[in-house]
C-alpha positions as a printed Julia matrix, in Angstrom:
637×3 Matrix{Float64}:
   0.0    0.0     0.0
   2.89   2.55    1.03
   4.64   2.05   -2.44
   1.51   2.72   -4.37
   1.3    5.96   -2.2
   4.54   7.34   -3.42
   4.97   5.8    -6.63
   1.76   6.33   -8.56
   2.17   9.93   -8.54
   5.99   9.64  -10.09
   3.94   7.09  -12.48
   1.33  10.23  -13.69
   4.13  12.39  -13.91
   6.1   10.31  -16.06
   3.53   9.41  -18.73
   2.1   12.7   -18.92
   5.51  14.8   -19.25
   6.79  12.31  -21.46
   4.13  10.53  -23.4
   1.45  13.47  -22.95
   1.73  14.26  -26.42
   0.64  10.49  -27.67
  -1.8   10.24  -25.03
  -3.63  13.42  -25.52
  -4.15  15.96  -22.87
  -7.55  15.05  -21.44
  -6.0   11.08  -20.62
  -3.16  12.98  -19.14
  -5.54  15.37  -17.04
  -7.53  12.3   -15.97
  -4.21   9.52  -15.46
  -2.39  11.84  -13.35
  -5.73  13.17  -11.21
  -6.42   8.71  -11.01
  -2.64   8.29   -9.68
  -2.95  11.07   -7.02
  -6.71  10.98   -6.01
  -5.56   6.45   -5.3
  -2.86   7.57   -3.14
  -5.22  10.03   -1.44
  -7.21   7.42   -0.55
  -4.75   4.56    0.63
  -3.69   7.59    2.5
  -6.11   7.96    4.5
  -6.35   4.14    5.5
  -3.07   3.99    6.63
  -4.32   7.38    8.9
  -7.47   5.51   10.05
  -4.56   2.33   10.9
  -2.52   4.86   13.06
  -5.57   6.01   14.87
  -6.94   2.64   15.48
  -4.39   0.41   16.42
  -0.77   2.69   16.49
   0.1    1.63   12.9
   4.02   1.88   12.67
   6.23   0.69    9.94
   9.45   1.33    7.92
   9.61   0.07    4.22
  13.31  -0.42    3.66
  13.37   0.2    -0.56
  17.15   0.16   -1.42
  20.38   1.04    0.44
  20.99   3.73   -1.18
  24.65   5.23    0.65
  27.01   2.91    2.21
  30.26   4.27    2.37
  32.42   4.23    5.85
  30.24   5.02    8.48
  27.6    6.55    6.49
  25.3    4.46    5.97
  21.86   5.34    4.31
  19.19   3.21    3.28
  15.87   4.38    1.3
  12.91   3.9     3.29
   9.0    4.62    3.73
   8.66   6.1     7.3
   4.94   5.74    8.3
   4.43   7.19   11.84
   1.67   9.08   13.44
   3.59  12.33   12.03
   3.99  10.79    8.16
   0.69   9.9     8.27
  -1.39  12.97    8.91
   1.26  14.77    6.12
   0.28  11.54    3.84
  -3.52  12.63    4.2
  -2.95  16.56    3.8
  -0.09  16.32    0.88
  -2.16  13.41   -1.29
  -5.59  14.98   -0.55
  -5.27  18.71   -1.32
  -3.12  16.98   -4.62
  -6.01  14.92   -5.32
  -8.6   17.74   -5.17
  -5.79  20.85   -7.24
  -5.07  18.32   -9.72
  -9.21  17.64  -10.78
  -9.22  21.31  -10.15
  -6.6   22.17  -12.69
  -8.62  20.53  -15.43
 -11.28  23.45  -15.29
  -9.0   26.13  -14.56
  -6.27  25.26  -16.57
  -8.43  23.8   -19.8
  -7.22  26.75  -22.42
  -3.66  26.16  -21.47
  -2.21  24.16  -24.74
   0.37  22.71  -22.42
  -1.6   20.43  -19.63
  -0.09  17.3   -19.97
   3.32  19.36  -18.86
   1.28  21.13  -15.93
  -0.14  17.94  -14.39
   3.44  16.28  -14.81
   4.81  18.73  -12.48
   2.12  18.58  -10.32
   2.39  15.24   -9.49
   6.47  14.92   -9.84
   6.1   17.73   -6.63
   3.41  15.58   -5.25
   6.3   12.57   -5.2
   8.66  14.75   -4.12
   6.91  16.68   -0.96
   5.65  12.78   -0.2
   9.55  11.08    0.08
  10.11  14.44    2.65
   7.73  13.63    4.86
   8.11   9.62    4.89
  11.91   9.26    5.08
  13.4    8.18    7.93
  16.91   9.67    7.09
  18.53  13.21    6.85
  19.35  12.34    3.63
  15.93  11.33    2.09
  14.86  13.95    3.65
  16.97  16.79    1.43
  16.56  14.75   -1.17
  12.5   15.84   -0.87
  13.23  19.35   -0.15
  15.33  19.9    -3.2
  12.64  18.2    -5.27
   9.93  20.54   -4.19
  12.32  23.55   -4.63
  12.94  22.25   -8.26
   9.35  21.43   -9.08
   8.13  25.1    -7.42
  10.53  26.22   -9.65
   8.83  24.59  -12.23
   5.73  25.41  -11.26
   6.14  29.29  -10.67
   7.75  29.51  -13.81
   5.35  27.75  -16.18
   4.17  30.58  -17.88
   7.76  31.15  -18.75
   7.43  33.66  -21.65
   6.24  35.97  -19.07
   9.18  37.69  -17.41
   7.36  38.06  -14.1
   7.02  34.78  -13.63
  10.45  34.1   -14.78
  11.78  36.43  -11.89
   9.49  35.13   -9.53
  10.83  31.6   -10.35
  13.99  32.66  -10.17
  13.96  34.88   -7.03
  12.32  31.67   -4.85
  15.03  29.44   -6.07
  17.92  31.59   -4.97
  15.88  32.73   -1.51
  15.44  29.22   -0.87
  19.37  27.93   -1.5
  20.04  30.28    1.3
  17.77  28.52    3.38
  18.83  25.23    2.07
  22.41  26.22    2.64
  21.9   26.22    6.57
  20.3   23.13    6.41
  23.04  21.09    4.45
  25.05  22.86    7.25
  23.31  21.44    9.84
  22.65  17.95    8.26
  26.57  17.98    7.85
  27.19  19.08   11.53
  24.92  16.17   12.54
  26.98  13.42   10.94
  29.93  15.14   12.01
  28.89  14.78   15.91
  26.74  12.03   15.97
  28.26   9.71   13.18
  24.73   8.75   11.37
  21.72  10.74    9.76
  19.11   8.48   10.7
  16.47   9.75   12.59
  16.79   7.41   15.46
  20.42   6.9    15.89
  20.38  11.12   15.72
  17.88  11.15   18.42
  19.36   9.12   20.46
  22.99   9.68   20.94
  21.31  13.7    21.03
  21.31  13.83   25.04
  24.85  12.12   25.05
  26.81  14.59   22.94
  29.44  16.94   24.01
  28.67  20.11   25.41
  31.57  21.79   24.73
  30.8   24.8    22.73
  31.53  24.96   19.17
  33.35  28.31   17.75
  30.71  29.24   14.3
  31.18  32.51   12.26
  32.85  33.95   15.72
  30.01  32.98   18.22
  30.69  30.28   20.93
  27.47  28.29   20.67
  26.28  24.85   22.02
  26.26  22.29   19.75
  22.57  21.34   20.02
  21.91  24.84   19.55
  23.79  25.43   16.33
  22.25  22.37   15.02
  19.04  23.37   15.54
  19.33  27.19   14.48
  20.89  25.72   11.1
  17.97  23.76   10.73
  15.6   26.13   11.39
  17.52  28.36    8.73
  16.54  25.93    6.23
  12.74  26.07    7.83
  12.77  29.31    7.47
  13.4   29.43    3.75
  11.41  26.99    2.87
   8.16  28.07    5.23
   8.81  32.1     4.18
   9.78  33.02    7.49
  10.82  36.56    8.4
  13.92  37.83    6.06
  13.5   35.26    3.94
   9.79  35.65    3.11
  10.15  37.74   -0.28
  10.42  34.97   -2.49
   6.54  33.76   -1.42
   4.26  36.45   -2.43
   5.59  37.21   -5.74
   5.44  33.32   -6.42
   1.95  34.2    -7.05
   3.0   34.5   -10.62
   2.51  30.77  -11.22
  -1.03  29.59  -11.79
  -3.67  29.54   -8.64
  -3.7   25.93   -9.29
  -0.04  25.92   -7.61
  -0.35  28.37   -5.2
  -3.27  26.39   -3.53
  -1.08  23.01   -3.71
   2.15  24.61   -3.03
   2.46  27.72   -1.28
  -0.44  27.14    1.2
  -0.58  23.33    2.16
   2.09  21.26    1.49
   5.11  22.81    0.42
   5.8   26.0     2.67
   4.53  23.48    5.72
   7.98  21.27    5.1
  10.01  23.81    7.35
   7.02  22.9    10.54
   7.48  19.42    9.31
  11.47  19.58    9.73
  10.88  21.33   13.25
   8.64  18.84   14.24
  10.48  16.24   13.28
  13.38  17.46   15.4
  11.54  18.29   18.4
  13.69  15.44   19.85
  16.81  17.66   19.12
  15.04  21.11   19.87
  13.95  20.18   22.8
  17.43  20.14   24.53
  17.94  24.11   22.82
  15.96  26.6    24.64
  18.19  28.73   23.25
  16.95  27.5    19.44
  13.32  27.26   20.95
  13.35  30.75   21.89
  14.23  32.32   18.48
  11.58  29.56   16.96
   8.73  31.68   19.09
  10.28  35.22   18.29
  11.08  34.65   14.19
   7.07  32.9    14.09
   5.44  35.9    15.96
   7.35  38.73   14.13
   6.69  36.67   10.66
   2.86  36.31   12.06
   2.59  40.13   12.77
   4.42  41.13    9.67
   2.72  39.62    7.24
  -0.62  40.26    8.64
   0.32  44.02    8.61
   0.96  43.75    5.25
  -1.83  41.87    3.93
  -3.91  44.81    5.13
  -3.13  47.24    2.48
  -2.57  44.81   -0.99
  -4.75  44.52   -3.7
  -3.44  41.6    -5.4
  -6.35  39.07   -4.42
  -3.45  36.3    -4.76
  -0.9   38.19   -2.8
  -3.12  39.13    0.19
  -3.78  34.98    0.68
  -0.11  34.12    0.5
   0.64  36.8     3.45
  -2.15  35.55    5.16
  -0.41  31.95    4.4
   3.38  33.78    5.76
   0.94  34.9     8.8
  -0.41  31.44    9.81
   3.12  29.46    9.18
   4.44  31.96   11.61
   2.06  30.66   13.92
   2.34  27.09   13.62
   6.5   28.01   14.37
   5.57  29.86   17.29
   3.37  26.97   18.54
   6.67  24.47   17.61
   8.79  27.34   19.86
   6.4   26.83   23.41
   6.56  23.53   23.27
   3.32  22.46   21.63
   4.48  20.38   18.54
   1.13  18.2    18.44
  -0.81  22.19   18.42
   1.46  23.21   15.65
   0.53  20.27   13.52
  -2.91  20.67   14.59
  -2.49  23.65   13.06
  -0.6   22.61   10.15
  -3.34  20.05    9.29
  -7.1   22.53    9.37
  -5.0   25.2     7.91
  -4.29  22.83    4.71
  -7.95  23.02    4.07
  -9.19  26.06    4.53
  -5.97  27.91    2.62
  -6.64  25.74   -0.47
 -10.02  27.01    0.16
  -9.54  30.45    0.01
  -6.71  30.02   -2.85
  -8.97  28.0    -5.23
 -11.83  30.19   -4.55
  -9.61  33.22   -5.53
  -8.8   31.22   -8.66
 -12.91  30.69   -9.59
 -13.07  34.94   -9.23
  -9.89  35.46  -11.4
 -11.29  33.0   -14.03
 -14.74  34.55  -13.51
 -12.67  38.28  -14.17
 -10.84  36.92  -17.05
  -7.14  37.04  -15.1
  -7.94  40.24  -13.33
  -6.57  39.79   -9.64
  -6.86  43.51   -8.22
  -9.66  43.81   -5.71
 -10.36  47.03   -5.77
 -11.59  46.29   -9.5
 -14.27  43.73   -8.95
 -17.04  44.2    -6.28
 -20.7   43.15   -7.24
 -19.9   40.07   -7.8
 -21.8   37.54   -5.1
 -24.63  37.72   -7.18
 -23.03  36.49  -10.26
 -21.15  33.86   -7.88
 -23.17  32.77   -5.83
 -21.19  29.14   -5.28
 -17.91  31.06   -4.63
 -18.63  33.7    -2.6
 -20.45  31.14    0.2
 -17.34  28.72   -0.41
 -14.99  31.63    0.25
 -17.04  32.97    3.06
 -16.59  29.33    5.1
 -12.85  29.57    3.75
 -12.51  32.97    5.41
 -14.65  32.04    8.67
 -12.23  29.26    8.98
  -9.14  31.14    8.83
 -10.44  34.11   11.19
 -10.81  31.59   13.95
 -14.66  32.01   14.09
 -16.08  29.59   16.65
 -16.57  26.35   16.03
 -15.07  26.08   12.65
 -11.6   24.57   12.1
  -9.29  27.58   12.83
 -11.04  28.37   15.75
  -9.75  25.0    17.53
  -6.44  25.03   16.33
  -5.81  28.93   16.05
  -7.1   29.83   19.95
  -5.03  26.5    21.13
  -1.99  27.97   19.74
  -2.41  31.17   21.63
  -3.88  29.44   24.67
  -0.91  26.78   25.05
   1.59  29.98   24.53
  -0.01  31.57   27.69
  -0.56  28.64   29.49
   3.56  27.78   28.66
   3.84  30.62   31.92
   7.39  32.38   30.48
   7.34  35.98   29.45
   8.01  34.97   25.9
   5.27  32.61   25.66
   3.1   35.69   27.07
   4.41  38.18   24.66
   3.35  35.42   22.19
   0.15  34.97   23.02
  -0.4   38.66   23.06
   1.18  38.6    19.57
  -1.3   36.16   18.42
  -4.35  37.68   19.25
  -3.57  40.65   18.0
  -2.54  38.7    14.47
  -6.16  37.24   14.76
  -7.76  40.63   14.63
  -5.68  42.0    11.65
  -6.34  38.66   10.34
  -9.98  39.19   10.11
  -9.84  42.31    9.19
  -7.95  41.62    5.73
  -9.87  38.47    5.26
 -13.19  40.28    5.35
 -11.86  43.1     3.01
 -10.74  41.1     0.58
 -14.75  39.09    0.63
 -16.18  42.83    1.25
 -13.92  44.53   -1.84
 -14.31  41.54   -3.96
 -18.15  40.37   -3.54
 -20.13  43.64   -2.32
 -20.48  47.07   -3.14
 -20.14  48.2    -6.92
 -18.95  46.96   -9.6
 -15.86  48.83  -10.61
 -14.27  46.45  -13.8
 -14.12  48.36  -16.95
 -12.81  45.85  -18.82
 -15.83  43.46  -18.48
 -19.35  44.15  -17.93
 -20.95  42.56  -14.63
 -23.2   40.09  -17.1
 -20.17  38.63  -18.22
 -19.4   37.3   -15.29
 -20.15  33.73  -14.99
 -19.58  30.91  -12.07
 -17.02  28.02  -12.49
 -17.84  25.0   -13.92
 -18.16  21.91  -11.75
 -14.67  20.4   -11.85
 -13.84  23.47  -10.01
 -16.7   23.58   -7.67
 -16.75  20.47   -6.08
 -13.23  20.45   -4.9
 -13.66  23.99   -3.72
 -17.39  22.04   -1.71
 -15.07  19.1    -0.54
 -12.36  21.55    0.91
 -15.02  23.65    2.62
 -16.25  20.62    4.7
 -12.82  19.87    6.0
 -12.73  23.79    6.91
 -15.83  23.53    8.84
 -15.64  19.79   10.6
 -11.7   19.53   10.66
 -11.18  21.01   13.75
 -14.02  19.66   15.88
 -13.41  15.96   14.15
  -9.87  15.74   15.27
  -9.4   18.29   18.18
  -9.3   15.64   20.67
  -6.88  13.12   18.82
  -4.09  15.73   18.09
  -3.87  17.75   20.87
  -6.17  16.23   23.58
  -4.48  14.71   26.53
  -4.54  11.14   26.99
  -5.88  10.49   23.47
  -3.2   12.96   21.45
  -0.39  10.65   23.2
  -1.24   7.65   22.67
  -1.41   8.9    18.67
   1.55  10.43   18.75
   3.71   7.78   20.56
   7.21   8.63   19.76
   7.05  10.22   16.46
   7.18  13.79   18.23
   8.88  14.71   21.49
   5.99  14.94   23.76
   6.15  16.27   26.75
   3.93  16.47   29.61
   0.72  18.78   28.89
   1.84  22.5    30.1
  -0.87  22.78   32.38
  -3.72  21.23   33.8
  -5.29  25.05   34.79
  -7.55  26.75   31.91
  -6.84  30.35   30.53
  -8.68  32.56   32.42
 -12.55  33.29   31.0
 -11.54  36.54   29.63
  -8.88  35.26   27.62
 -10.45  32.6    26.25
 -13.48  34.95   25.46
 -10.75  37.69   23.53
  -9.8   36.3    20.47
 -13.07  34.85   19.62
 -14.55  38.66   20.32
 -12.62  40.37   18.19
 -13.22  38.41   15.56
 -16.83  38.27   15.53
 -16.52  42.43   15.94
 -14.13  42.64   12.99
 -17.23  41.61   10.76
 -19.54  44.79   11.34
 -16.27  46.33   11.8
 -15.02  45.95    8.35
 -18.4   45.92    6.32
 -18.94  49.41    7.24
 -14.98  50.33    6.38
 -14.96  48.43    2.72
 -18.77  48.48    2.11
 -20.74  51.72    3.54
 -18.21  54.12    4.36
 -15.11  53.56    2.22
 -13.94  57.11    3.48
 -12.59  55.12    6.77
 -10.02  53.47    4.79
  -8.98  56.04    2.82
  -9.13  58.53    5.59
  -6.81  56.35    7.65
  -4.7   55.8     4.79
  -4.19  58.96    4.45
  -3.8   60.85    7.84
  -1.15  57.23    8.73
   0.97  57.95    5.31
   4.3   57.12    6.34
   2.79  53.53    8.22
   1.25  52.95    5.19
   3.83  53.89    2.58
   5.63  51.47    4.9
   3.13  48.69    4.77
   2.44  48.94    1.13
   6.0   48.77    0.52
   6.24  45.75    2.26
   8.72  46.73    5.31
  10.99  48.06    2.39
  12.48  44.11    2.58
  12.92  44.29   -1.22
  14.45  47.47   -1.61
  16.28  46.7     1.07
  17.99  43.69   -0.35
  18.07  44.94   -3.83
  20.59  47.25   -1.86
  22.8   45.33    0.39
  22.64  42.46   -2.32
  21.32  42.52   -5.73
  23.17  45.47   -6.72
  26.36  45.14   -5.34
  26.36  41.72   -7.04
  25.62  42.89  -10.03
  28.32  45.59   -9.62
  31.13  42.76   -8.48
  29.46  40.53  -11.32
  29.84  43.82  -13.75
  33.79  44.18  -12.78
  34.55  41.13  -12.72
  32.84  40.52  -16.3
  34.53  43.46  -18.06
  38.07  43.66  -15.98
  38.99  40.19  -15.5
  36.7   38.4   -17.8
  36.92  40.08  -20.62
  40.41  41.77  -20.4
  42.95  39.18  -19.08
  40.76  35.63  -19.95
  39.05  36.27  -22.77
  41.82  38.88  -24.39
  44.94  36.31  -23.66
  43.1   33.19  -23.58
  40.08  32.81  -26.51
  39.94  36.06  -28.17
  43.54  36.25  -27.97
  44.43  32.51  -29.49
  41.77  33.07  -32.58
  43.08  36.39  -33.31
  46.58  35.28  -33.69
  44.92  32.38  -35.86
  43.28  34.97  -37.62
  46.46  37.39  -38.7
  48.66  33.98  -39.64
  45.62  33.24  -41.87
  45.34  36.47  -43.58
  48.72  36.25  -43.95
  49.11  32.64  -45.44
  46.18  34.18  -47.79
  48.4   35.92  -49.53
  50.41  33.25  -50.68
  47.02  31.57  -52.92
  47.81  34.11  -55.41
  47.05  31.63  -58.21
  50.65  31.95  -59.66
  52.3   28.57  -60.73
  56.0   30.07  -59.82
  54.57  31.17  -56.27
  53.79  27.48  -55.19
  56.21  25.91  -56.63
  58.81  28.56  -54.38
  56.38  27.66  -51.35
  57.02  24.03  -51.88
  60.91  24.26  -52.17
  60.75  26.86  -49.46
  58.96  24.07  -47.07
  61.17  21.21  -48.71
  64.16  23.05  -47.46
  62.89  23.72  -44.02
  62.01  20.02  -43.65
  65.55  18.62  -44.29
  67.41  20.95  -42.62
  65.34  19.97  -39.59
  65.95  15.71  -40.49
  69.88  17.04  -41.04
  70.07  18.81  -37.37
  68.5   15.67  -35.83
């Protein structure tokens, strides 16, 4: 069952990149959505195993390294932790890829769409069930390549080319720490297998180890190198830019990618490692403050884009910030609580985003649509329950994991895990606040397109609705349905078993009433709250905007984090580049070593020219000339 999981998606990819043209696009559209939608499902039996009677197992494929003391093998991991990524990474796959063949059905190159989609599907699926360091990077350079892909597939655009090529580079740097650490691992503990790792991690040395001038444990440099590579991968804070303006690639991608399965690798990782993270307070600690600054960040600003696409994936940057902050306190089994009703209700809002773009004809600016619930009357309930979901509105799947996030950062009783908390709630309000002005802007008030009439518009057909119907039930009855088995007490640990380092729950005492009261509050206020801003009075916003203009130059311009790399490090690249190119380049390698060799070619030639003259008496002097050179060499020797 486990090899059918992982291999029938590298199957779909293969015949449809490769044999998409004999096949024809619709067989490729339906083989590859078959492949995917059959591991979904044997997905979730091996979940309803683990639940039922602790399913554990380890598939050992091939050795795959076995040199010295290195030694490792290619395996299927199944564990509580592989198996709820199983059922979120094959599921939301299953539902893009039928998705894709409404949205994507003028595209004349399918077959090539639905190969990546599936070659990331078996990539993001060997991540999360290796057992090995190894495997492991193996997985998180194949989704890197295949968002690369993926970003880029409407290559003869240039934005998307940048965009493409922007998230590869951000993400080597992130990748960079993490061959670091994976390297510093062997290095100390002789083995990259998960186990043998974990368990020689409470025995090691604690003798500090000198990095880039700072004396640091080293548990503690392990884990921050890791987390570097977390961070890059999961668009934390400074190396976030690459996510948004991924948006370029088609909403297809940025549902499947960069809000459930890809940007969640870097919790994943964490979670993984809790055994090693767990002896780092030191690494925990800058875990909680990186996830809270990313949440607040990006929820800042979200609040003042207009890029329908753009405000989802900071929204997406917001929420990963607090599944890391969760991962920091302690509360690994909350994080992936998190991790898991998030999945839904993101691919939610993103493939509900992609019915109103294909409804606009590829317009994505909200404050040029409005009207438009009328004419959509499928997507704009769909979205609502997406956007209910992600504001934590009570009893719908964010509300369970969201609040338990912020509650077990209170409850955690350090003045970190306070400032947290108090970081989190906050984040909820803003949270709402965007969501609803991006349903408000889009769905209500006028109509304000003037490149398409409001009759035009026209709902999505079915292949697009009913994945968009199947993720909204897993937004509304995720939360409640599985509350109790991932972070309930006695339940949660006999699920999780080993597969996370679970400690003891951080208390047995309740939040006070107030605070459990707050969050859920302010978001049920935000909705009044922003109808009249976006929909009765829209002289609020632009009042505000304009009596705050420096806070919301600032915000539009994205904390200046662009401009402020383009200047420590895009342009003095290109100016070292530049130099480099011209000076050395092109006047000492080029001028003495190609150019130079072909021009002397090119004077003897012009030279010897001259002798083809045409004249019998010339040659024949040539030939004695050369006859005479020839033996007075055989004489000398």
């Amino acid at each position: 069952m486990e090899y059918f999981i992982i291999f029938l998606p590298l199957l779909g990819s293969i015949l449809s990149g490769f044999f998409g043209s004999k096949i024809g696009h619709r067989n490729s559209e339906i083989l590859t959505s078959s492949f995917v939608s059959v591991s979904s499902i044997l997905s979730l039996v091996i979940f309803y195993s683990v639940i039922t009677s602790g399913y554990e197992n380890n598939l050992h494929l091939a050795t795959w390294v076995n040199s010295g003391s290195l030694n490792v093998n290619w395996s299927i991991k199944i564990d509580a932790l592989s198996s709820v990524m199983l059922v979120v990474v094959t599921f939301i796959s299953s539902l893009v890829h039928i998705y894709s063949i409404g949205y994507m059905s003028h595209d004349p190159h399918k077959p090539r769409f639905m190969a990546y989609l599936s070659l990331f599907t078996f990539a993001m699926l060997t991540l999360v069930t290796s057992d090995n360091f190894l495997q492991l990077f193996f997985g998180w350079e194949g989704v890197g390549v295949c968002s690369y892909f993926l970003i880029g597939f409407w290559f003869k655009k240039d934005t998307a080319n940048a965009a493409a090529i922007k998230a590869f580079i951000v993400n080597r740097v992130g990748d960079f720490g993490l061959a670091l650490g994976i390297f510093l691992i062997f290095y100390l503990c002789g083995s990259i297998n998960y186990n043998e790792v974990f368990n020689s991690i409470p025995k090691l040395d604690q003798n500090n180890i000198n990095f880039l001038g700072f004396d640091l444990n080293p548990i503690s440099l392990i884990c921050i190198l890791l987390f570097i590579g977390a961070m890059g991968k999961s668009a934390q804070f400074f190396l976030h830019t690459w996510l948004p303006d991924a948006m370029e690639g088609p909403t297809p991608v940025s549902a499947l990618i960069h809000a459930a399965t890809m940007v969640t690798a870097g919790v994943f990782l964490v979670v993984r490692c809790s055994p090693i993270f767990e002896f780092s307070p030191l690494a925990l600690s800058i875990v909680t403050i990186v996830g809270m600054t990313t949440a607040l960040f990006a929820a800042s600003v979200a609040m003042v884009q207009n890029d329908i696409k753009k405000i989802i994936a900071y929204s997406t940057c917001s929420q990963l910030g607090y599944m890391f902050f969760a991962a920091g306190v302690g509360a690994y089994n909350v994080a992936m609580f998190h991790l898991f009703t998030h999945a839904f209700f993101k691919a939610l809002l993103f493939l509900g985003a992609g019915s109103v773009i294909h409804a606009f004809k590829d317009e994505q600016d909200i404050s040029l649509m409005g009207g438009a619930r009328k004419k959509l009357p499928y997507t704009y309930i769909l979205m609502i329950v997406g956007t209910l979901a992600l504001t934590g509105f009570p009893l719908l799947s964010g509300f369970y994991s969201k609040d338990a996030i912020i509650e077990f950062a209170f409850l955690s009783g350090t003045s970190l895990g306070y400032f947290a908390s108090t970081i989190g709630i906050f984040t909820a309000f803003l949270t709402s606040i965007y969501s609803w002005r991006l349903v408000f802007k889009t769905f209500h008030g006028t109509f304000n397109n003037k490149n398409i009439s409001l009759n035009e518009l026209h709902e999505s057909p079915l292949v697009m609705l009913i994945p968009l119907f199947i993720l909204s039930l897993g937004a509304i009855f995720s939360g409640i349905a599985f509350k109790d088995l991932l972070i309930g007490t006695e339940s949660s640990v006999q699920f999780w078993k080993s597969s996370i380092y679970f400690i003891e729950p951080l208390s047995s005492d309740h939040p006070p009433l107030w605070f459990l009261l707050l969050t859920p509050t302010l978001v049920t206020l935000s909705i009044p709250i922003s109808f009249y801003m976006f929909v009765k009075n829209k002289q609020v916003p632009e009042y505000l905007a304009s009596s705050n203009e420096p806070l919301y130059t600032f915000l539009k311009n994205k904390w200046y984090f662009d401009e402020l790399y383009d200047f420590l490090l895009v342009r003095p690249s290109k100016k070292i580049g530049h130099y480099f190119w011209k000076k050395v380049d092109g006047s000492i390698i080029d001028k003495f070593g190609p150019d130079g060799i072909s021009n002397i070619i090119k004077k003897i030639s012009f030279k010897a020219v001259k002798f083809q003259s045409g004249f019998i008496y010339q040659y024949a002097f040539i030939m004695l000339l050369g006859f005479s050179i020839i033996l007075t060499i055989l004489i000398i020797n």
